[in-house]
C-alpha positions in Angstrom: 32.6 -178.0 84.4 35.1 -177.2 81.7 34.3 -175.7 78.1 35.1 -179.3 76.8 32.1 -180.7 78.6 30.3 -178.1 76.4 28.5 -177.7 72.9 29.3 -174.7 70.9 27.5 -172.8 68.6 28.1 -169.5 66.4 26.0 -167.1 64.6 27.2 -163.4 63.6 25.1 -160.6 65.1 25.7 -157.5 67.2 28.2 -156.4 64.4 30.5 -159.7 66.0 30.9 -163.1 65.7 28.3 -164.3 69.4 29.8 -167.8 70.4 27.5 -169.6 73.0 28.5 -172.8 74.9 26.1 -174.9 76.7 25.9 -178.4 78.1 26.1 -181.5 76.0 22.5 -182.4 77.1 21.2 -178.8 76.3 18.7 -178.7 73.2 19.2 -176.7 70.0 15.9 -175.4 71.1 17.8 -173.6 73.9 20.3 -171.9 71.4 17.7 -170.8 69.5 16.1 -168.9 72.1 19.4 -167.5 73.4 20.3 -166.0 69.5 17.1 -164.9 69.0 17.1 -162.7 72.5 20.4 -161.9 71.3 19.5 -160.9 67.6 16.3 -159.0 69.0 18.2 -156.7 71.2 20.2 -156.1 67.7 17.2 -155.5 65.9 16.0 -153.0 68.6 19.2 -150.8 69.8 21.2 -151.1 66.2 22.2 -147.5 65.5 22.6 -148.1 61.5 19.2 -149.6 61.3 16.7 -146.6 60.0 13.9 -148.5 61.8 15.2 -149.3 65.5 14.0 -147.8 68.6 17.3 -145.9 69.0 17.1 -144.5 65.4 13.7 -143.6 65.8 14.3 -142.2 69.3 16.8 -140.0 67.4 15.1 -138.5 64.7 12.1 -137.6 67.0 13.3 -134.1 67.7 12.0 -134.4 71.7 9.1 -136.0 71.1 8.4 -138.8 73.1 8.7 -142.1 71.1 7.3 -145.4 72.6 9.8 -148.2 73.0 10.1 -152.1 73.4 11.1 -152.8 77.5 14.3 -154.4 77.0 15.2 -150.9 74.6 14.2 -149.1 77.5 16.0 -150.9 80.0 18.9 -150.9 78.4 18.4 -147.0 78.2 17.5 -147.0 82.0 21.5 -148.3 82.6 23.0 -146.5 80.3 21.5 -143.2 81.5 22.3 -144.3 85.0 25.8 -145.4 84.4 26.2 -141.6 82.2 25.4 -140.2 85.7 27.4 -142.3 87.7 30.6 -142.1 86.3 30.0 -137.9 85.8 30.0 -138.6 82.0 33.1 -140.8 81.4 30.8 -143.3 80.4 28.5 -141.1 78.0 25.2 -142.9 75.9 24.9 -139.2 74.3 27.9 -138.8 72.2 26.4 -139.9 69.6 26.4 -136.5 67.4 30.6 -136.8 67.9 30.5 -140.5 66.5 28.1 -139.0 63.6 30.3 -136.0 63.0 33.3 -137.6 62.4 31.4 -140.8 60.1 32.3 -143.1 62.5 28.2 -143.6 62.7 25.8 -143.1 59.7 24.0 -139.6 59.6 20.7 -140.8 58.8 18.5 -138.0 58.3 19.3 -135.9 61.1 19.9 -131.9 60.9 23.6 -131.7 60.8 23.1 -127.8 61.8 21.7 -128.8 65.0 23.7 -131.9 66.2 25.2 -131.9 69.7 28.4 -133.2 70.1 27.7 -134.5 73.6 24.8 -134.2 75.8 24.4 -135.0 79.6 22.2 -137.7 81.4 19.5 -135.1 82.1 18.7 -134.5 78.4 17.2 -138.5 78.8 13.5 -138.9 80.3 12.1 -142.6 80.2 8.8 -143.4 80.7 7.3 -146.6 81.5 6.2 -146.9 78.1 8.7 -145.1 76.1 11.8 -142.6 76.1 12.3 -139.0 74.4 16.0 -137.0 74.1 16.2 -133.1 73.8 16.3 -132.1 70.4 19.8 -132.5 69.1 21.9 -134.8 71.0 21.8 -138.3 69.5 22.4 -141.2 71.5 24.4 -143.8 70.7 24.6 -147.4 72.7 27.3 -148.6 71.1 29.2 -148.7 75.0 27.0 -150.6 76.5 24.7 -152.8 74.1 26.2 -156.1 73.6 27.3 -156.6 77.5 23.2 -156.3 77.9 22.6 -158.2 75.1 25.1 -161.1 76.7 23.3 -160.7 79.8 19.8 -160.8 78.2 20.6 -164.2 77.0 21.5 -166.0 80.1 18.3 -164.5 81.8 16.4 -166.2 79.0 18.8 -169.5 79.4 18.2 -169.4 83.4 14.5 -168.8 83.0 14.9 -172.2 80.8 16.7 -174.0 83.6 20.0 -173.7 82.4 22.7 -173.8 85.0 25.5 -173.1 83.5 27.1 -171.8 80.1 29.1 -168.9 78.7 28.3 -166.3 75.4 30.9 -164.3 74.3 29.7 -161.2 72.0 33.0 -160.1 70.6 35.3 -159.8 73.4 32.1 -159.5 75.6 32.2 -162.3 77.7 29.9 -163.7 80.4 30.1 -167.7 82.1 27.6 -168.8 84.8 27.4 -171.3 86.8 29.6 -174.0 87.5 31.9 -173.2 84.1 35.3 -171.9 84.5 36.5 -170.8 81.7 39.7 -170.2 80.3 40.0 -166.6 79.2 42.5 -164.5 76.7 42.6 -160.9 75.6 44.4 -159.7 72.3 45.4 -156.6 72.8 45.5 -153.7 69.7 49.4 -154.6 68.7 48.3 -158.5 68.5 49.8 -159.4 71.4 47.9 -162.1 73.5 47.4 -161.7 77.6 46.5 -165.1 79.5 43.7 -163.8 82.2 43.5 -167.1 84.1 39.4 -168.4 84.1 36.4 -166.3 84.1 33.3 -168.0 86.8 30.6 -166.4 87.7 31.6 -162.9 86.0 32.0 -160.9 83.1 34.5 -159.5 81.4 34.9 -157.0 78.8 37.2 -155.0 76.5 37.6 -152.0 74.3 40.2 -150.8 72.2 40.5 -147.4 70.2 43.0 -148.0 67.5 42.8 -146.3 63.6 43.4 -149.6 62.1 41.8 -152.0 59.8 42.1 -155.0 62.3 40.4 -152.6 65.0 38.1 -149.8 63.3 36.2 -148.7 66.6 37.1 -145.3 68.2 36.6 -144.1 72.0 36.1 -141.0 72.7 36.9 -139.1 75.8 34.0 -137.3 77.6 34.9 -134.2 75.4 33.9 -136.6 72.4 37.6 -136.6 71.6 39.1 -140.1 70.3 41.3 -141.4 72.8 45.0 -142.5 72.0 45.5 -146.4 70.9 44.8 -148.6 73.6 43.0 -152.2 74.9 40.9 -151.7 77.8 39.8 -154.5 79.6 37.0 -154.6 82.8 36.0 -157.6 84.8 32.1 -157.0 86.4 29.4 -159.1 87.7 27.4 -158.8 84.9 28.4 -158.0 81.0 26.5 -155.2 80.7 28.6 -153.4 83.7 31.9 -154.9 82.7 31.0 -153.0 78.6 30.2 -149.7 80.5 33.1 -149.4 82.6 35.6 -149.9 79.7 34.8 -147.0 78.3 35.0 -145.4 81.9 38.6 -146.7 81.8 39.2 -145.7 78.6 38.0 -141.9 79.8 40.0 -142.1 82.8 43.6 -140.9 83.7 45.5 -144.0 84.4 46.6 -143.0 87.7 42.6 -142.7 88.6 41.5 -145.8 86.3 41.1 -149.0 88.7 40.0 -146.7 91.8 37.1 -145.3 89.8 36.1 -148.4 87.9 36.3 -150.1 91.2 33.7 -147.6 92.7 31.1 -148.3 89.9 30.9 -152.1 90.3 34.6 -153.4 88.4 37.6 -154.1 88.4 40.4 -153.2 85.8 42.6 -155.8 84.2 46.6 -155.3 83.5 47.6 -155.7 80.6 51.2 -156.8 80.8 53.9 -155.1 78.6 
């Protein structure tokens, strides 16, 4: 199957432009449902919304704050992948993000914000989720590859075989879709990656323009120097995490540790 035996359809969420393609015979019942797993995990893991599980999870100074599952799932990979990759990938550098505007302050103590945090400062209950007083976490890194993912387990549950979302450069196909794949790097120029089946791929780039506002930081919480990052993983979620990981990573270390954590690291030719 090729994306011209496919419908496409567009709505803007996630802070992105999500693009879904499905087969012709596929209902606009079925869209529907993907967006609206799509826009939920928006709803519930947006850091600028005051009323989100992540902001509320935030403010609550250590107390435990009850959650909606697919919040705390999302938590239960990000804490795991903060762990994993010894804090290259790191869901509590949120206070960094905060400190230097590149997130909204909310109402939080700006006397007792953390710049960082570790994976330990996380405890997740089956019910809900609580952070140690100060560190803010932030889900930025790993949020729309889950929210890709999401999707296509509702799409699959529906009988869907095959398909593809892309969430802003966060790009998943299943099934028996190959699908032609491109990545713009931060200077504009484009890189031909051949077709994505069966996988995910995903990319990052930290670059003080207007064209690419986004920042990574290090895991110091230090923005890293302009660059594209770009992962292929199994799964979206995976492929999100681990270009941060890359991003954190001394080249000469990159694909060997991204490789060790489920990915594989993409050359981007000069």
């Amino acid at each position: 199957m090729t994306p011209e035996d496919c419908l496409k359809r567009m709505r803007p969420l996630l802070g992105c432009f999500v693009e879904i393609g499905l087969p012709k015979t596929c209902s606009s019942e079925l869209f529907n449902a993907a967006f609206a797993q799509i826009e939920l995990i928006h709803h519930l893991l947006s850091f600028h919304s005051p009323d989100s599980d992540l902001t509320r999870l935030n403010r609550a100074k250590g107390q435990m704050v009850p959650c909606h599952p697919l919040s705390l799932a999302c938590l239960r990979l990000a804490r795991a992948m903060t762990r994993a990759s010894q804090g290259a990938f790191n869901c509590t550098l949120g206070g960094s993000l905060v400190r230097t505007g590149v997130l909204p302050k909310h109402d939080f103590d700006s006397d007792t914000i953390a710049a960082l945090g570790t994976w330990q400062d996380i405890v997740i209950s089956a019910q809900g989720a609580c952070v140690r007083p100060g560190v803010i976490l932030s889900l930025d890194g790993i949020a729309k590859g889950f929210a890709v993912d999401s999707a296509i387990k509702t799409l699959q549950r529906a009988g869907v075989r095959s398909g593809w979302i892309n969430a802003g450069g966060d790009v998943r196909a299943f099934g028996a879709l190959v699908l032609p794949v491109s990545i713009r790097d931060h200077g504009g120029v484009l890189h031909p990656q051949g077709g994505l089946c069966e996988a995910a791929l995903a990319t990052s780039t930290s670059c003080a323009s207007e064209r690419f506002p986004g920042v990574l930081l290090d895991a110091n919480g230090q923005p890293i120097p302009a660059q594209t990052l770009a992962v292929m993983a199994h799964t979206a979620w995976r492929a999100d995490a681990l270009t941060k990981v890359a991003a954190a990573t001394a080249a000469a270390f990159r694909s060997r540790i991204v490789a060790a954590l489920g990915g594989r690291c993409l050359a981007l030719a000069a």
